[in-house]
N, C-alpha and C positions, 0 to 999 in steps of 0.2 A: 665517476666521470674519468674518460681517459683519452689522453691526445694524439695516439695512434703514432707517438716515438717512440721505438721500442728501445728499450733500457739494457737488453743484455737478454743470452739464453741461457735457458734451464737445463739440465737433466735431469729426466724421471728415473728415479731410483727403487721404488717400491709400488707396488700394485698391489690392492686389493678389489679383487669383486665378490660381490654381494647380491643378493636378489633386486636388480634394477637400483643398483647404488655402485659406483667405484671410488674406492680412496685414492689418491696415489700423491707419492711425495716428492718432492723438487728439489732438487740443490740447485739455489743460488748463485749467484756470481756476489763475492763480499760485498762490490761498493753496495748491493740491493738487500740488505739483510739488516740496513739500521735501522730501529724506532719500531720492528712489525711485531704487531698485537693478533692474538686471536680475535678472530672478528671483521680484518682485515679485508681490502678488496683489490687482488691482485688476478692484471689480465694475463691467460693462458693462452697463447695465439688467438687474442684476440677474444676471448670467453673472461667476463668477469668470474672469477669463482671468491670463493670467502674460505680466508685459510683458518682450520680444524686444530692446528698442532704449531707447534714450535722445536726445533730441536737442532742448536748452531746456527749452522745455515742453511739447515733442509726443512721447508713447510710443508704441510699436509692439506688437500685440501678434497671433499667428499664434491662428487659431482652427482648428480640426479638423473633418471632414463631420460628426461625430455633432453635435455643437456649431448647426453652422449647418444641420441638415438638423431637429435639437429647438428652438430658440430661433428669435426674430427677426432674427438679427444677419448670416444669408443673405441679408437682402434689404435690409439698409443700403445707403444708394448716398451719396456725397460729400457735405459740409455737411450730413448729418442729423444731429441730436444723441444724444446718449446721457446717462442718468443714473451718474455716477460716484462709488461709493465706496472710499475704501482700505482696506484692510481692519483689524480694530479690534485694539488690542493690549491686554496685560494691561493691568486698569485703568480702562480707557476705560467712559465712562456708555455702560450698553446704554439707546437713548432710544426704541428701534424692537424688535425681537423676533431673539433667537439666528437667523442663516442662515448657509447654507453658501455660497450663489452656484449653486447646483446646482438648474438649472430642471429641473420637472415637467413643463410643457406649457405650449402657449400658449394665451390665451385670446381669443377676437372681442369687442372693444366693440358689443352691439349698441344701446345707447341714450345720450341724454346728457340732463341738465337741469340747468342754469345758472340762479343766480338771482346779485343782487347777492355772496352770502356764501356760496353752497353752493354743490357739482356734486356730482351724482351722477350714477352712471357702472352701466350693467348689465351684464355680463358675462356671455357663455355657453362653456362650455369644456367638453373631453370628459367623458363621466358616469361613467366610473369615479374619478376624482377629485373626484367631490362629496362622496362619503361624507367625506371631510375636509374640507369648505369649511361651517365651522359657525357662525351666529350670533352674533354679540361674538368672534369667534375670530380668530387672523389671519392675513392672507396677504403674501406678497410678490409685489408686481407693479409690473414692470420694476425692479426692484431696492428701492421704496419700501415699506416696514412699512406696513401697512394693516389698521383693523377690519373686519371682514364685516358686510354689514344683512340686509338681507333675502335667504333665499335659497328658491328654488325649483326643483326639477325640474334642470336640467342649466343653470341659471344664479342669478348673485347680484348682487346692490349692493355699491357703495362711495360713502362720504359724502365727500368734498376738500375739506378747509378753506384759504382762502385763499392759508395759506402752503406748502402741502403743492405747488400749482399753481405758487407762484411758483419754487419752488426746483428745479423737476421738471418732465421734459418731457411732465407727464400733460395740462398746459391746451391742448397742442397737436393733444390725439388728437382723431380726428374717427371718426364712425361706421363701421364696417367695420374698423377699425386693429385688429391682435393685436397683443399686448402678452405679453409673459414672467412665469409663474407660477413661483413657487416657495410649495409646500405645508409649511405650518404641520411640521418633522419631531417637535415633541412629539406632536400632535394625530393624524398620520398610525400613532404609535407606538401611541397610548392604542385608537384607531381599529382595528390592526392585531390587536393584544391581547386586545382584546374578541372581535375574530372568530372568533381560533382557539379562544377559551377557550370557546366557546357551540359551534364546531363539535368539538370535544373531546367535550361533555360531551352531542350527541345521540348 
């Protein structure tokens, strides 16, 4: 389980591909490198993965074709970054929204506006995933807890406050860039519910 506060980024340091398998290995930022075990469950923007390796502060961690054929993490290439969380344990402030690590789809940035204090950022992503992308509702993208603004047709906003950019590889996205969805799973549930109950009842 993960809270969708992202903890700090990575850089990928090593790649390997394989027939429908890629390794590849992270460095760290210190304060994120105490207590981790092989076995571990650590989000990749937003992708749970389970770390393979240990070595300092660089983990390894194998990712799978469904993995890299659904997410962005197929087209990672050396020194990109990633947004890293650990995952939360009993206890821990949820400060972001219940996730699993478990992307939905990917999304295209296709606008951006910057001012001194804000970014907003538009998004357009497949249309049967909208019926869950609702108003003040939330989403995960590339791993970070995020409110919805405005939403339209087979796309939506997001407001980035200052420090949402600083801590998160969002200030870096440029137009065109897909980024990793994971859908709201209360919202998708309530969503889901509603359907069959109305198609039940013609």
């Amino acid at each position: 389980m993960f809270t969708g506060i992202v903890q700090g980024v990575g850089k990928i340091i090593d790649i390997i591909d394989q027939d429908k398998l890629r390794t590849y290995q992270v460095k760290l930022p210190h304060h994120l490198i105490n207590n981790i075990e092989i076995g571990a469950s650590i989000a990749n923007d937003g992708c749970c993965l389970t770390v393979t390796g240990i070595e300092n502060d660089c983990v390894t961690f194998d990712i799978m074709q469904e993995t890299l054929a659904l997410t962005t993490l197929g087209s990672k290439k050396l020194n990109d970054l990633v947004n890293i969380e650990r995952s939360a344990k009993y206890g821990d402030e949820i400060g972001g929204h219940v996730m699993s690590g478990h992307v939905s789809c990917r999304a295209t940035i296709i606008d951006i506006q910057k001012t001194a204090t804000n970014c907003q950022m538009t998004l357009a992503m497949p249309e049967k995933f909208m019926k869950y992308v609702l108003y003040k509702g939330f989403i995960g993208i590339d791993g970070a807890s995020l409110t919805v603004g405005e939403v339209k047709d087979n796309q939506f906003n997001i407001h980035l406050i200052p420090e949402t950019l600083a801590i998160t590889t969002l200030d870096c996205k440029k137009i065109g860039d897909e980024v990793n969805i994971e859908i709201d799973s209360q919202t998708q549930a309530i969503v889901d519910t509603v359907e069959r109950v109305l198609a039940a009842k013609k």
